[in-house]
C-alpha positions as a Markdown table, in Angstrom:
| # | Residue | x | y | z |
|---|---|---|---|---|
| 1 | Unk | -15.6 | 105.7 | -4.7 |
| 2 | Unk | -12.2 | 107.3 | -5.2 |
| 3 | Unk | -9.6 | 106.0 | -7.6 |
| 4 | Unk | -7.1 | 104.5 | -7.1 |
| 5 | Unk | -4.4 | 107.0 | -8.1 |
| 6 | Unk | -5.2 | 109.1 | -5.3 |
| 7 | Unk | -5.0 | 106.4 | -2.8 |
| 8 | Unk | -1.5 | 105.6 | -4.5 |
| 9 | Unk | -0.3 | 109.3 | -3.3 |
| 10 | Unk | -2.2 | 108.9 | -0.1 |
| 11 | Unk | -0.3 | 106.0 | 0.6 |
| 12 | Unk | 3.5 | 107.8 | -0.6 |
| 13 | Unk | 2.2 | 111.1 | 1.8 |
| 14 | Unk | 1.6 | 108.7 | 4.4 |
| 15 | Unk | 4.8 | 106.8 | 3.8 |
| 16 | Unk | 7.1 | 110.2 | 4.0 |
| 17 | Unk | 5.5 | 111.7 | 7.2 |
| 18 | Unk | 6.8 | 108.3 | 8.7 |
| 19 | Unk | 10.1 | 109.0 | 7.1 |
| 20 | Unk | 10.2 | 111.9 | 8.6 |
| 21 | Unk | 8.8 | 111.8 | 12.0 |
| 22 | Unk | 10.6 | 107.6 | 13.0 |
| 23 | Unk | 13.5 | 107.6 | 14.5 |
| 24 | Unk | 16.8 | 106.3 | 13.8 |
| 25 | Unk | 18.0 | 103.1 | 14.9 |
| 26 | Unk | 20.5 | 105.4 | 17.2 |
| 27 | Unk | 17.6 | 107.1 | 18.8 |
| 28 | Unk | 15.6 | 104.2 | 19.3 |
| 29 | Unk | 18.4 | 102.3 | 20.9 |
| 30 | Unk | 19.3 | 105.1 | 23.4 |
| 31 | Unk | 15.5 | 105.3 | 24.0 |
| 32 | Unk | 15.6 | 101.8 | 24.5 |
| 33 | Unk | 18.9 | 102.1 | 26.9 |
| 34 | Unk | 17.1 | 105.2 | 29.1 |
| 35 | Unk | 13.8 | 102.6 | 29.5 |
| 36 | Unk | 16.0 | 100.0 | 30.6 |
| 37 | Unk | 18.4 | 102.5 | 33.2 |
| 38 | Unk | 14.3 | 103.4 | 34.0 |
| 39 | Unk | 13.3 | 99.8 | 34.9 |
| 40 | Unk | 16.4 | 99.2 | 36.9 |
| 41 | Unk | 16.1 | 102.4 | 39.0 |
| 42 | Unk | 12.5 | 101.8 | 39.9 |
| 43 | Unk | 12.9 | 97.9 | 40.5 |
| 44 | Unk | 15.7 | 99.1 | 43.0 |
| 45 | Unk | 13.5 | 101.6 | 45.0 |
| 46 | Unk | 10.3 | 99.1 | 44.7 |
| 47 | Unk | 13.4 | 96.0 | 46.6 |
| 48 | Unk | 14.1 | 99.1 | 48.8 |
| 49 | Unk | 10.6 | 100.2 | 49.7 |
| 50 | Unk | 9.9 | 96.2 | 50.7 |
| 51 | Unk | 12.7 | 96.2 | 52.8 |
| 52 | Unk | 11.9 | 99.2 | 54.4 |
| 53 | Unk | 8.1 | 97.9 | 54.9 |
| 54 | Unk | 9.8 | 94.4 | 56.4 |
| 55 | Unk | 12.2 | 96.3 | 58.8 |
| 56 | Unk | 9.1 | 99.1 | 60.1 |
| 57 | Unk | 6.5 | 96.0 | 60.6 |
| 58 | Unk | 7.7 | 95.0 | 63.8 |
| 59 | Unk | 6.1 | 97.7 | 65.2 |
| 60 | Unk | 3.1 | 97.6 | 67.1 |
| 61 | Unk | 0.1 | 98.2 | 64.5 |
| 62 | Unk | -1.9 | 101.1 | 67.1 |
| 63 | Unk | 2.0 | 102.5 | 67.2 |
| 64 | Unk | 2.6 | 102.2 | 63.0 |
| 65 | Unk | -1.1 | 104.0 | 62.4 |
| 66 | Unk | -0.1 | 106.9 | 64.0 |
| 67 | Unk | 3.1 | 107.1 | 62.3 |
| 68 | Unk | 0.9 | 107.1 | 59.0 |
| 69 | Unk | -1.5 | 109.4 | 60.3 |
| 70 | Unk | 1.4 | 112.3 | 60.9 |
| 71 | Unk | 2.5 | 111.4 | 57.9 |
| 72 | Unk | -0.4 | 112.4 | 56.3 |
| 73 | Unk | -1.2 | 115.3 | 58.3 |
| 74 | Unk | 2.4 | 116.7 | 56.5 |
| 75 | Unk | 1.7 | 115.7 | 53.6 |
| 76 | Unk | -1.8 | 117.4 | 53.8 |
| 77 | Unk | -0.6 | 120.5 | 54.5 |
């Protein structure tokens, strides 16, 4: 078993590599702000998307699986 004076400096090595690698409350706030700006950004395409989906159902389902199909046949290359 090893004594406990080396788990003492174990524990102030551990305790200054957080020091040094956590960010400041400045960072983490502006981390914070970019997630949020993220959240908002993506919840606006996702209301889009939906919209989009409600406006393109009326059409006929044989006409709206070709539409997919030629839209995969781009995409595929």
């Amino acid at each position: 078993m090893r004594p406990m004076r080396i788990f003492v400096n174990d524990d102030r090595h551990v305790m200054a590599k957080h020091s040094a690698v956590y960010p400041t409350q400045e960072e983490l706030e502006a981390v914070q702000n970019m997630v949020s700006h993220t959240e908002r950004a993506l919840k606006a395409v996702s209301d889009w998307i939906d919209e989009q989906e409600k406006v393109g159902g009326e059409q006929p389902e044989a006409e709206a699986m070709e539409t997919a199909a030629e839209e995969e046949n781009k995409e595929g290359g």
